[in-house]
C-alpha positions as CSV (number, residue, x, y, z in Angstrom):
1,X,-27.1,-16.8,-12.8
2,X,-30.4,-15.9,-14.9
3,X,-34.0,-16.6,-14.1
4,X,-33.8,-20.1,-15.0
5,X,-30.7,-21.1,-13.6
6,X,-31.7,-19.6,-10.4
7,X,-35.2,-21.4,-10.7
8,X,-34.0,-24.8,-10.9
9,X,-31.5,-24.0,-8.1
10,X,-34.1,-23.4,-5.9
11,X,-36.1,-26.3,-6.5
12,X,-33.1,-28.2,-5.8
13,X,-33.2,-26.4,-2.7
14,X,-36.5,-27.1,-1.8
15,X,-36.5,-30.3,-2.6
16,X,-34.2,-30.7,0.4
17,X,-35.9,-32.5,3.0
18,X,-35.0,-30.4,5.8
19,X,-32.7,-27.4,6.9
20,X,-29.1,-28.1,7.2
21,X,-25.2,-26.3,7.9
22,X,-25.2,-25.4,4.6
23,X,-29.0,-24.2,3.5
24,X,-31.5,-21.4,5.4
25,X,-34.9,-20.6,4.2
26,X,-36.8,-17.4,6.3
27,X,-40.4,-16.7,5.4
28,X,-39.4,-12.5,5.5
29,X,-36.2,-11.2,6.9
30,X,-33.6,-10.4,9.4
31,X,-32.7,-7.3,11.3
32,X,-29.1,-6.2,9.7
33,X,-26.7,-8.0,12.8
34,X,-28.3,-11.5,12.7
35,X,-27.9,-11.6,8.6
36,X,-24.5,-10.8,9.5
37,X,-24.0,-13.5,11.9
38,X,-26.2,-16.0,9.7
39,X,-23.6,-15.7,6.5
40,X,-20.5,-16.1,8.9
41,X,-22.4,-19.5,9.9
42,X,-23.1,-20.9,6.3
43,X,-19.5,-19.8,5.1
44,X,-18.0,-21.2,7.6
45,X,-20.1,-24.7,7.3
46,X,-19.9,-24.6,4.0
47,X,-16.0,-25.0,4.8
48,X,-16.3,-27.5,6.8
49,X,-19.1,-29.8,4.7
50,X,-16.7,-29.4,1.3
51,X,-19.7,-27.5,-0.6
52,X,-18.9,-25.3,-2.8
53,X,-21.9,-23.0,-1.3
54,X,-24.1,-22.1,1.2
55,X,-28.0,-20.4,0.6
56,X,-30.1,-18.5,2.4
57,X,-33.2,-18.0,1.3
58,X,-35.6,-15.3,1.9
59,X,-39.9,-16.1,1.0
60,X,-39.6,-19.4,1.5
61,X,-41.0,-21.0,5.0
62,X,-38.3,-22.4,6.6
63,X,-40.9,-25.8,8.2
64,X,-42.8,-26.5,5.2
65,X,-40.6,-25.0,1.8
66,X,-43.6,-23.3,0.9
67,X,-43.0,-20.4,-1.4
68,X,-44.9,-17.2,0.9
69,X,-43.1,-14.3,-0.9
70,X,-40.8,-11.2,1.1
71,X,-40.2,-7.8,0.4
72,X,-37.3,-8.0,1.9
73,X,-35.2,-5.7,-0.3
74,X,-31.1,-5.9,0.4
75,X,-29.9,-3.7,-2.1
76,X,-32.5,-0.4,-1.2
77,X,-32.0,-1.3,2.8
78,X,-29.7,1.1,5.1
79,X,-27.8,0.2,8.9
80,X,-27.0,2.7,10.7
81,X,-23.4,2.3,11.4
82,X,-21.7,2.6,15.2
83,X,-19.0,3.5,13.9
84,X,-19.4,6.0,11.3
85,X,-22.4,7.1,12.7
86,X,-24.2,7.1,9.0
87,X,-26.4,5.4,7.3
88,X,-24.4,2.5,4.7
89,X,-26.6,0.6,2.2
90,X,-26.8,-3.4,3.7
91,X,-25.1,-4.7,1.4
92,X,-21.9,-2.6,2.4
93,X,-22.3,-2.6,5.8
94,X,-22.2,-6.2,5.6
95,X,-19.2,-6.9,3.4
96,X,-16.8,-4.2,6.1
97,X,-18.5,-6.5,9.4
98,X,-17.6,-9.8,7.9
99,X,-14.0,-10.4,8.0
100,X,-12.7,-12.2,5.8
101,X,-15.5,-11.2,3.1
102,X,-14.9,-14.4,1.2
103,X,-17.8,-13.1,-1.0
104,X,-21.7,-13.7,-1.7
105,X,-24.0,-12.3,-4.6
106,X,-27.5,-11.7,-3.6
107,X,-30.4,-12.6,-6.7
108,X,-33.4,-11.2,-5.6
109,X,-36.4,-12.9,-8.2
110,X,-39.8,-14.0,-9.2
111,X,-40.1,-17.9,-8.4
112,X,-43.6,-19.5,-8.2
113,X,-45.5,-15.9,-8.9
114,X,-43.8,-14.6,-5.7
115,X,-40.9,-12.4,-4.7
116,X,-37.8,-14.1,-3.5
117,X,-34.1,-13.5,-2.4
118,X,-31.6,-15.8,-2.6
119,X,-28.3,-15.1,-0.6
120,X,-25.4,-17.7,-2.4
121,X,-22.8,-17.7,0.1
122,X,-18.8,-18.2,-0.7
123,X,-17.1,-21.0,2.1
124,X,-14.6,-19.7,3.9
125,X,-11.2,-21.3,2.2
126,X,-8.6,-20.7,4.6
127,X,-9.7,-19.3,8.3
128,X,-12.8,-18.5,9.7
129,X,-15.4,-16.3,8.4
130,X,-16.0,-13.3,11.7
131,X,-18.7,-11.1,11.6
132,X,-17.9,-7.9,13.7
133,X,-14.9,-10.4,15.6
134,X,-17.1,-13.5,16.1
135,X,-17.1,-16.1,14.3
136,X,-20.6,-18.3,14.0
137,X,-20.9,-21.9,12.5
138,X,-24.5,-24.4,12.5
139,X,-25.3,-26.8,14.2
140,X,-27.6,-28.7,12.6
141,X,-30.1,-26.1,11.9
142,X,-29.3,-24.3,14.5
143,X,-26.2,-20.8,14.7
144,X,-24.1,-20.8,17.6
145,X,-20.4,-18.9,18.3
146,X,-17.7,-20.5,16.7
147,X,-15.5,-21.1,19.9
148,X,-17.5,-23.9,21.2
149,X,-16.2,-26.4,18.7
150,X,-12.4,-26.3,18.7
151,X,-12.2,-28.7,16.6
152,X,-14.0,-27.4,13.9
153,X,-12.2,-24.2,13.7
154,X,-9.0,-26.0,13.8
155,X,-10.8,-27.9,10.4
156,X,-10.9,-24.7,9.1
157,X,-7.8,-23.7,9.4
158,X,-6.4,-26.8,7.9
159,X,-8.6,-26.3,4.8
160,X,-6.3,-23.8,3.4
161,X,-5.3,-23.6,-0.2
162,X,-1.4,-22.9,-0.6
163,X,-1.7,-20.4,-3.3
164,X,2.2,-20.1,-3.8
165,X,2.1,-23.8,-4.8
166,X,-0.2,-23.3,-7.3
167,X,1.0,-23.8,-11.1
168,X,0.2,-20.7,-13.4
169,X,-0.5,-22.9,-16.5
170,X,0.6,-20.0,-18.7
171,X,4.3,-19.7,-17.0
172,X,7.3,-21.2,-18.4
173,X,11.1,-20.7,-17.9
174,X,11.2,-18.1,-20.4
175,X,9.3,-15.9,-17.8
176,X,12.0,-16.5,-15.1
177,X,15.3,-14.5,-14.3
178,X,18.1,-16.5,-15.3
179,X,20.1,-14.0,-13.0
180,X,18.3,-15.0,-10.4
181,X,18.0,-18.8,-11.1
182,X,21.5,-18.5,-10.6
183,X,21.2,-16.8,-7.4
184,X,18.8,-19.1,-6.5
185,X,21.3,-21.7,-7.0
186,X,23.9,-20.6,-5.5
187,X,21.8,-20.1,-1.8
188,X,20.4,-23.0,-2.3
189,X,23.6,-24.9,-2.4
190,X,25.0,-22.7,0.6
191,X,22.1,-23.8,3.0
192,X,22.7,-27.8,2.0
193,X,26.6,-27.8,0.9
194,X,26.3,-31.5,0.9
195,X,24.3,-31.1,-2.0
196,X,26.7,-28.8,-3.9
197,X,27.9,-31.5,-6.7
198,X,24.5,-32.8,-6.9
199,X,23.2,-29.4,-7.7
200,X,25.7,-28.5,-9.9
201,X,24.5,-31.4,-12.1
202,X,20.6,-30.2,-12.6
203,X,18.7,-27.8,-15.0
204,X,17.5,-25.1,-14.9
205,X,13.6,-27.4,-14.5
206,X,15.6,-30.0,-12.5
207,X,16.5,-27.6,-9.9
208,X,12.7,-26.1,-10.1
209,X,11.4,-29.1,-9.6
210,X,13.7,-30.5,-7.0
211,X,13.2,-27.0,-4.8
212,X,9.1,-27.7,-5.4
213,X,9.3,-23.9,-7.2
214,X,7.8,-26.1,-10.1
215,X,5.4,-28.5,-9.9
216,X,6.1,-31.5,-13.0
217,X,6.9,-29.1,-15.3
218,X,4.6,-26.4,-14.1
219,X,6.1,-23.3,-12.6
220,X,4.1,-22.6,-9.4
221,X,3.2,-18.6,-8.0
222,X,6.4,-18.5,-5.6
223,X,8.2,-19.6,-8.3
224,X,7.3,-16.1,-10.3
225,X,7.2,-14.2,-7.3
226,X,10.6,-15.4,-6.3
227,X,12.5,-15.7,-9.9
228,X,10.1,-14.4,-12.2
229,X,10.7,-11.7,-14.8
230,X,9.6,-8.4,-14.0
231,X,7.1,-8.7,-17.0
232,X,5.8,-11.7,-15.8
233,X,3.8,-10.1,-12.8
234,X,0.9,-10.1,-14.9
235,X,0.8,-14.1,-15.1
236,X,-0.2,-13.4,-11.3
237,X,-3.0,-11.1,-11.9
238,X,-5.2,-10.9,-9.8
239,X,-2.6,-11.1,-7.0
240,X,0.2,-7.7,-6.9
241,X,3.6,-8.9,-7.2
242,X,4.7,-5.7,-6.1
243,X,7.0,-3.4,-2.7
244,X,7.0,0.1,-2.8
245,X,9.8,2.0,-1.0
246,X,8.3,5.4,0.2
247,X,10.5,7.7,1.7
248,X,8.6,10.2,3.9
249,X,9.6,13.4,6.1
250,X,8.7,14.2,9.8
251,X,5.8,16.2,8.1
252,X,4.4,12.8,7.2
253,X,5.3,14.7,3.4
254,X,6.0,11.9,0.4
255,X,9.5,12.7,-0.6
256,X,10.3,9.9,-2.9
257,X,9.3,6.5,-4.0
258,X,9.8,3.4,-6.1
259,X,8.5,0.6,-6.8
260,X,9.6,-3.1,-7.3
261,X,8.4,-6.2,-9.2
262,X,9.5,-9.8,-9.3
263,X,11.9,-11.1,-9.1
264,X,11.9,-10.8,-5.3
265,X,14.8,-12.8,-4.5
266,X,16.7,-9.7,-6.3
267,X,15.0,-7.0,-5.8
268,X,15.1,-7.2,-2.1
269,X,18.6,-5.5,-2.2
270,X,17.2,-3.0,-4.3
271,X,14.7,-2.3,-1.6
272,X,17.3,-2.3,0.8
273,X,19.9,0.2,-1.1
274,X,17.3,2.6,-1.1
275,X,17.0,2.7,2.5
276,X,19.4,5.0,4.6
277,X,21.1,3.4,7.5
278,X,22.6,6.8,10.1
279,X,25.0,6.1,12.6
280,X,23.4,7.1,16.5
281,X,26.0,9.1,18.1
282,X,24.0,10.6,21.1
283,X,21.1,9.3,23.3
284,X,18.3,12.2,23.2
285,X,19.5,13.9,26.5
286,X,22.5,14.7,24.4
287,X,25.3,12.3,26.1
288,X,27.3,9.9,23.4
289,X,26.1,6.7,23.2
290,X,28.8,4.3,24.6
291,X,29.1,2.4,21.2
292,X,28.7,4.2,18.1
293,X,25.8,1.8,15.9
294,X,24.1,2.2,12.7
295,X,20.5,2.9,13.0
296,X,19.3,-0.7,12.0
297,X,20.6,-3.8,12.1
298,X,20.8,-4.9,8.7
299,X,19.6,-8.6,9.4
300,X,16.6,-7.5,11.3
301,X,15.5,-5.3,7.9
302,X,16.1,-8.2,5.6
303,X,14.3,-10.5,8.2
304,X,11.2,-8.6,8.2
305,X,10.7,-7.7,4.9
306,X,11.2,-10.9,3.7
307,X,8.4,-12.2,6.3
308,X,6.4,-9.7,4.9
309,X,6.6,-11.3,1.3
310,X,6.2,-15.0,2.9
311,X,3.1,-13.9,4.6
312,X,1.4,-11.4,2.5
313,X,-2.1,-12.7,1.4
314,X,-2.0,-12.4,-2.3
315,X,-5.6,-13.2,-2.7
316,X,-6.5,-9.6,-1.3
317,X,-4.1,-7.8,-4.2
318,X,-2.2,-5.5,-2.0
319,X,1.3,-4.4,-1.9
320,X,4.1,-4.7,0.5
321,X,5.0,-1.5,2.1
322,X,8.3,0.3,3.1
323,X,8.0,3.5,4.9
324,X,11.1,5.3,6.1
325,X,10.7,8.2,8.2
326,X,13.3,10.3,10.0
327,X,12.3,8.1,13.2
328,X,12.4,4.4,11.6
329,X,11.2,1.8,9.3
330,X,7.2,1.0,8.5
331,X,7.0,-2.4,7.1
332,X,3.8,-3.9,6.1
333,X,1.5,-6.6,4.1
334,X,-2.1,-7.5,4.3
335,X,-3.2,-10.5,5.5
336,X,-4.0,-11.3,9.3
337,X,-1.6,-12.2,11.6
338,X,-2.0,-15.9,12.1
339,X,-0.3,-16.7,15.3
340,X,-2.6,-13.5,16.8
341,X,-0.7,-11.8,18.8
342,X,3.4,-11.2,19.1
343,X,3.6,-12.6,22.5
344,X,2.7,-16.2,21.1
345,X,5.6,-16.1,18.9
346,X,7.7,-15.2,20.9
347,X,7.1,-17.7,24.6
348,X,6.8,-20.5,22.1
349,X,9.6,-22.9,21.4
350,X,8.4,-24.8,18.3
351,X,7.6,-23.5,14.8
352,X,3.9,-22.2,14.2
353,X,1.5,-25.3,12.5
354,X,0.1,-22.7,10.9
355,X,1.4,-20.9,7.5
356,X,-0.2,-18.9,4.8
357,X,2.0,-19.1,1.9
358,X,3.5,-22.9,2.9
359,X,5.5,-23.8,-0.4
360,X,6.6,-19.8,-0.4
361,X,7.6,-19.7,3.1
362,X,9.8,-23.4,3.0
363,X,11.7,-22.1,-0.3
364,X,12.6,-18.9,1.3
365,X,14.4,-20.9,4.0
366,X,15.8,-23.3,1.8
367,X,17.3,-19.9,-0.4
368,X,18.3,-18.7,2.9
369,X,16.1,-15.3,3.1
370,X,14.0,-16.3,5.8
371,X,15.3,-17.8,9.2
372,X,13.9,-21.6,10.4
373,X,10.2,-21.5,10.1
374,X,8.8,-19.3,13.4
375,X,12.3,-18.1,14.5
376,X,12.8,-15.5,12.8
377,X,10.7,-12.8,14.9
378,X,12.2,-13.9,17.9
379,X,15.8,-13.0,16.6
380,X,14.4,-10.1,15.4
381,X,13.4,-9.1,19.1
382,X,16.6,-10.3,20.4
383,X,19.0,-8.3,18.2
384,X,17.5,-5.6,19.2
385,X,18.2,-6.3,22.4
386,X,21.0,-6.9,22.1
387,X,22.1,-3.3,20.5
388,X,19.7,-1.4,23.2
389,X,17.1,0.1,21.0
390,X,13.9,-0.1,21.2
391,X,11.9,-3.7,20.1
392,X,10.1,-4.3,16.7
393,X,6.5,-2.9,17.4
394,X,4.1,-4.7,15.8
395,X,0.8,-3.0,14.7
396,X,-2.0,-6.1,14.3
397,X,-5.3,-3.2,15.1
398,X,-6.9,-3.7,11.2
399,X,-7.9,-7.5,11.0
400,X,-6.7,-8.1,7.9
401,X,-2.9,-5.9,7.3
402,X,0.5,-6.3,9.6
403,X,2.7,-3.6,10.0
404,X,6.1,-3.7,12.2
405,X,7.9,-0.4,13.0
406,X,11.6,-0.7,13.6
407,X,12.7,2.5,15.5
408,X,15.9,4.2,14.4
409,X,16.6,6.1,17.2
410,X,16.3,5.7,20.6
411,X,13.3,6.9,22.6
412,X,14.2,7.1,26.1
413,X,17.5,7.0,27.3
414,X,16.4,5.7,30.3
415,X,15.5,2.1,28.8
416,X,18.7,1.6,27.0
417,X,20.8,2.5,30.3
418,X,18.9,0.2,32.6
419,X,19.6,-2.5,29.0
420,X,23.3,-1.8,29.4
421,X,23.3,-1.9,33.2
422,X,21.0,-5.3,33.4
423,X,22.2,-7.6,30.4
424,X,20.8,-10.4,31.9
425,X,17.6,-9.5,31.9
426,X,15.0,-11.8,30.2
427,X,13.1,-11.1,26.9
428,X,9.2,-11.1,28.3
429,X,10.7,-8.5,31.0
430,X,12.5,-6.4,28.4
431,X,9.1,-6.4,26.4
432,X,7.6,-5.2,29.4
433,X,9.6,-2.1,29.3
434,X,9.5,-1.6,26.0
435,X,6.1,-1.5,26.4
436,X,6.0,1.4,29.4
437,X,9.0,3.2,27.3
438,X,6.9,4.0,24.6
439,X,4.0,5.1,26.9
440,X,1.7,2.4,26.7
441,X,-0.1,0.9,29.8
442,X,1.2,-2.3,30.8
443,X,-1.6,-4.8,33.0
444,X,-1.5,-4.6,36.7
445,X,0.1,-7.9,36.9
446,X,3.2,-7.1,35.0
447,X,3.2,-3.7,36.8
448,X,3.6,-5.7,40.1
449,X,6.6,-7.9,38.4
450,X,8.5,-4.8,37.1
451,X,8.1,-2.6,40.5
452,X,9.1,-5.8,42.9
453,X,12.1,-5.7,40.3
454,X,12.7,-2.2,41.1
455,X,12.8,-1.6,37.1
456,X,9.6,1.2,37.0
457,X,9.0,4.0,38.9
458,X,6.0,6.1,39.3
459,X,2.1,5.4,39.7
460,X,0.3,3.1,38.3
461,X,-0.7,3.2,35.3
462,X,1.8,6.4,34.7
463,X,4.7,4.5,35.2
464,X,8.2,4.9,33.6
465,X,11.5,3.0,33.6
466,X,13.7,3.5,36.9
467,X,16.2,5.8,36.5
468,X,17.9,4.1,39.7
469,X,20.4,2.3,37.7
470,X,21.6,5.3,35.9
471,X,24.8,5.8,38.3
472,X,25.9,2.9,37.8
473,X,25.4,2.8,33.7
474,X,28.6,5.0,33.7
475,X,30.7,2.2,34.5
476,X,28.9,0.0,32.7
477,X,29.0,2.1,29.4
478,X,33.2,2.2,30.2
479,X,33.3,-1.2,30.4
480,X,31.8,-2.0,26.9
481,X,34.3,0.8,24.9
482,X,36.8,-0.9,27.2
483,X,36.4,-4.4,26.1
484,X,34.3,-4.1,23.1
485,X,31.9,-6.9,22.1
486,X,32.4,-10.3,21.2
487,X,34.1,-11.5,18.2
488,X,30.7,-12.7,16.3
489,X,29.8,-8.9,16.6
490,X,32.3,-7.9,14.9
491,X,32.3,-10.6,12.2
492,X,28.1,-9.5,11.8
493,X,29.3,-6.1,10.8
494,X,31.7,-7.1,8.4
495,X,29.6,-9.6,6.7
496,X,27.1,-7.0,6.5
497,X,29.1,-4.7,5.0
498,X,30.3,-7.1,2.2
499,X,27.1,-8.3,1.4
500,X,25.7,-4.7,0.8
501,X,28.6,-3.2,-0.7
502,X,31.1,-6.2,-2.2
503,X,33.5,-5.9,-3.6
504,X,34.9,-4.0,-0.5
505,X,38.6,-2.9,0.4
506,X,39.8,-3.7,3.7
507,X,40.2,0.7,4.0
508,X,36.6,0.2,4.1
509,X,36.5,-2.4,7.0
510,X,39.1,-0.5,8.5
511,X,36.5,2.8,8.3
512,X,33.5,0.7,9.9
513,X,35.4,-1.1,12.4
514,X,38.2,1.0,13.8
515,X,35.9,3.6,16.0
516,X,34.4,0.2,17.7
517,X,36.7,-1.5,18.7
518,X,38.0,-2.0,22.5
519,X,39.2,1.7,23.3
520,X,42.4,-0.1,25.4
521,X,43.8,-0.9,21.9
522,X,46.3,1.1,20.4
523,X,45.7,1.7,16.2
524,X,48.4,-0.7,15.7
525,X,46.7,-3.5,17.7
526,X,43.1,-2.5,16.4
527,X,44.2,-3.2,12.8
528,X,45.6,-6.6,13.9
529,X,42.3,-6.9,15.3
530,X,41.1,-6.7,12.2
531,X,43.5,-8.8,10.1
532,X,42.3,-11.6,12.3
533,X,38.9,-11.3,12.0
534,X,39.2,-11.1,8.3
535,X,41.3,-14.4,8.4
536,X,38.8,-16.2,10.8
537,X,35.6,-15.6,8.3
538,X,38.1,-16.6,5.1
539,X,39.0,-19.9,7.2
540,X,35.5,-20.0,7.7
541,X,34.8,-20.7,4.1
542,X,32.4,-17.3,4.3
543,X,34.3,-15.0,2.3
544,X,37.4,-14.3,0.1
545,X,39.8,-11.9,-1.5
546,X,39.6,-11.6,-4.9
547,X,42.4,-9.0,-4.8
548,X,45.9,-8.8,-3.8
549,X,47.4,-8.6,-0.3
550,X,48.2,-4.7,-0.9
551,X,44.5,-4.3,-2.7
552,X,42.1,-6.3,-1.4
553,X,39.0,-7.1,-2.7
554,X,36.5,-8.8,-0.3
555,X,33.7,-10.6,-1.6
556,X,30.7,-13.4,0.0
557,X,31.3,-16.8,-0.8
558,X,28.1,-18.6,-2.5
559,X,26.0,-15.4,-1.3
C-alpha cells in the first residue's frame, strides 16, 4: 500500500470506537516475545471473526486513538536468539517463532506529522497460528493462550480451505494424461464394480466430474496433481508438483537421483521401480532368518508414499522426498502432522475429522491408492509386525515437515525373536519395544508394563528387550519353515509381484515362492502349492493368464 492508501486505512482504524480481536493500537512498542505472541493473537482472531486482517498499530494511544508518534523501528531492531545464540534482525526472528507464518507486511509512515508503524496481519486459514509452540487468541481486548477456548481452536481448524478442490481456471482436459484417465478409470471401477457399466458409459468430463476431480467443468488441483500432464505442473505454480528419488550411500554420499512430475497416479510406479527391494537372509548376529523376506513390504511403500502426496501442504512449495539408504527408506512432505502424534492414530478406531487435502485424500481412496480414510498407518504398523521388522518410525521434531523411516534390515535380533516367540502380542506393547529396540527411553509407566511382562531386561532407563525367550525361538522359528504362513501371504506376494512386474511367467512365481514355502513339502507338492494359489486369485476375479497353459502370462485384472 502507498502513503495514501495506508492513511485512509488508518483513519478507518481510528475511527473504531474501541479495541477489539482483530485491531491493537500501542502508544511505543513491545519487547521482541510479546509482539510475537500479539500477531499469533490477531491471526488467529482474525480467523475466527472472518476478516480478512488484523492491525496493530504502533504511535497511536491505545484509550484515546490519539496519534503520539514511536520510534519504534522493526526492520533496524535485533533479538538475540536462544537458539542460535546470535543476533537475527526482528523481523526474522519473528517469521522462524511463529508457526505457521501465514504472513504480515509491516508499513512504517508519516500520519498526522508523526511516525507510525502499522503491523497488517494475515488470519490464520487453516490451523492455529503458534508463536514459539503456543498459540494466543483475544479476548475482547485482552491476549490469553489459545488452550482455554476449545472451541475456538476447533473453529479454526474447521476454517480450512481444501486447496485440492480448488479449480485452476486455466486447466482443461488437454492438460491431463489420457493414459492415466484411463487408469483412473479402470481403479475407479475396481473399488465400486457395481458401477462398472455405468462408468463405462461417461466422458472423459463425465467421469471428472462424477469423481469431484472437476468441479462443473473446471478441473480442480488434485485433478492435475493426480492426471495432469507433466507440463502442466506449472498451472500449479506456486505449489511443487514434484517427488524426488535420492539414492544415498552409508557415507550419507548422493549417488543418484530423479525427479518426478504429475501425473502422480503414474508416476508412483516409477518411484517405486527405482527403489531396490534385497532379500534378508541373516539376522545381524549372523544366524538365517527363519523365512527368507524382501526388505520391504511393497504395500507398506506404496501406502506411505501415497500419504505423503495426500497430505503434503502445497501452499509451503516443497517436494516429496524418497531417501534410500543401505539401511531403509526416508519418506517425507512438509506440512504438520495433524492428528499430532502416531500414537493417536494408531489407539483410535474411527477415521481422523481432520484432513488437509480433503477432495485429494477421498479420490485417492476412491482410485484405490490410499487405504479407508485414517487406516492406512495402522496397517502400515501391523504389516510390519507381522513380518518381524522393525515399526515405521515417524520423525514429527520440525513443526511443519513429516518424515517416516521404514527400516530395511533388522536392528536387533533380539526383538524379532521375542516377535516370533510372542505372536500374540498386542500393537501398543510391540510399539513399546520397538521403541527400547532402537534405544530410545521409554516412560516409567510403560517400563513397569514391559518388565511385569518379563519382555525387558536391564535398568531403568538402559533397558533392552529380554533375551529370555530366545531358547525357545528355535522351535518357534522350525515351526514357521514347517508350516509356512497362511494362504493370504502367499497370495500378497504374488500379487505384488504381478503388479510390479506383469506380465509375469509362472517360472517367475515359481522363483519367488518355492524357497518359502512349508519346508515338509516335497518340490512336487510345492508347485501344486502354487498351481492352487494361482487358481484361487484367477477364481477370485483378481488376475488372469493372458498366455497359454505351457506359457503363461500373468497379468492384474482392472489394476
Amino acid at each position: 500500500m502507498n502513503t495514501p492508501e495506508l492513511t485512509a486505512l488508518l483513519d478507518r482504524l481510528r475511527a473504531e470506537p474501541r479495541e477489539s480481536e482483530w485491531l491493537e493500537f500501542k502508544a511505543n512498542r513491545f519487547e521482541p516475545r510479546a509482539l510475537g505472541e500479539y500477531v499469533s493473537a490477531l491471526a488467529n482472531s482474525a480467523c475466527l471473526l472472518g476478516r480478512t486482517r488484523a492491525y496493530l498499530v504502533f504511535g497511536i494511544a491505545d484509550g484515546t486513538h490519539e496519534v503520539v508518534g514511536t520510534t519504534f523501528d522493526p526492520a533496524a531492531e535485533t533479538v538475540k536468539d536462544k537458539d542460535t545464540k546470535g543476533n537475527q534482525l526482528l523481523p526474522l526472528w519473528l517469521s522462524l517463532h511463529l508457526q505457521p507464518n501465514t504472513g504480515y507486511e509491516i508499513h512504517p509512515f508519516a500520519y498526522q506529522g508523526q511516525r507510525v508503524v502499522l503491523f497488517e496481519i494475515h488470519p490464520a486459514y487453516d490451523r492455529p497460528v503458534e508463536f514459539d509452540g503456543t498459540a494466543y487468541i483475544r479476548d475482547g481486548s485482552s491476549k490469553t493462550e489459545l488452550s482455554k477456548y476449545p472451541q475456538k481452536a476447533r473453529q479454526i481448524w474447521n476454517s480450512r480451505i481444501d486447496w485440492s478442490a480448488e479449480v485452476c481456471e486455466r486447466a482443461t482436459l488437454d492438460d491431463l494424461d489420457p493414459d492415466a484417465i484411463t487408469k483412473a478409470r479402470a481403479e475407479y471401477k475396481a473399488k465400486f464394480p457395481a458401477k462398472t457399466a455405468e462408468v463405462d458409459g461417461w466422458d472423459a468430463i463425465t467421469f471428472l466430474n462424477k469423481t469431484k476431480l472437476a468441479s462443473r467443468g473446471g478441473l480442480t488441483h488434485a485433478a492435475l496433481l493426480l492426471l495432469g500432464r507433466e507440463e502442466s505442473s506449472t498451472l500449479l505454480t506456486p505449489a511443487v508438483a514434484r517427488m524426488s528419488w535420492i539414492l544415498k550411500n552409508d557415507r550419507n554420499e548422493e549417488q543418484d537421483y530423479a525427479h518426478f512430475g504429475p501425473p502422480f497416479l503414474l508416476n508412483v510406479d516409477q518411484v517405486l521401480a527405482r527403489i531396490r527391494n534385497l532379500t534378508v537372509r541373516e539376522l545381524p548376529d549372523g544366524t538365517l532368518f527363519p523365512v527368507e523376506m524382501s526388505q520391504y513390504d511393497p504395500w507398506v511403500i506404496r501406502e506411505a508414499l501415497h500419504n505423503c502426496i495426500a497430505h503434503q501442504d502445497y501452499g509451503l512449495r516443497g517436494r516429496i522426498n524418497i531417501v534410500e539408504t543401505p539401511g531403509g527408506l526416508i519418506l517425507s512432505n512438509v506440512g504438520s502432522f495433524l492428528p499430532g502424534t502416531v500414537e493417536t492414530v494408531i489407539q483410535r478406531d474411527a477415521p481422523l475429522e481432520i484432513y488437509r487435502n480433503p477432495l485429494l485424500a477421498e479420490t485417492m481412496v476412491n482410485l484405490n491408492m490410499i487405504d479407508t480414510q485414517g487406516g492406512g498407518i495402522k496397517r502400515m504398523f501391523l504389516k510390519q509386525r507381522s513380518r518381524f521388522f522393525p515399526l515405521p518410525d515417524y520423525d514429527l521434531a520440525e513443526p511443519e515437515r513429516v518424515k517416516v523411516t521404514l527400516q530395511g534390515r533388522i536392528l536387533d535380533e533380539r526383538y524379532t525373536r521375542l516377535l516370533m516367540a510372542n505372536t500374540d502380542l498386542d500393537l501398543f506393547i510391540i510399539m513399546l519395544l520397538d521403541k527400547v529396540q532402537k534405544g530410545r527411553t521409554i516412560a516409567p509407566e510403560d517400563h513397569r508394563l514391559l518388565k511385569a511382562r518379563k519382555l525387558v531386561e536391564g535398568r531403568y532407563p538402559n533397558v533392552v528387550v529380554a533375551a529370555s525367550v530366545a531358547a525357545v525361538v528355535g522351535e518357534k522359528a522350525k515351526h514357521i519353515r514347517d508350516r509356512g504362513f497362511d494362504g493370504k501371504y502367499y497370495q500378497d506376494l504374488i500379487l505384488a509381484l504381478i503388479q510390479e512386474h506383469q506380465p509375469v511367467t509362472r517360472e517367475d512365481i515359481d522363483r519367488l515362492l518355492l524357497d518359502k514355502l512349508p519346508e515338509v513339502l516335497d518340490e512336487q507338492q510345492k508347485l501344486n502349492r502354487i498351481h492352487n494359489l494361482l487358481g484361487k486369485l484367477a477364481k477370485e476375479g483378481l488376475i488372469r493368464n493372458e498366455g497359454s497353459r505351457r506359457s503363461s502370462r500373468w497379468v492384474l485384472i482392472n489394476r
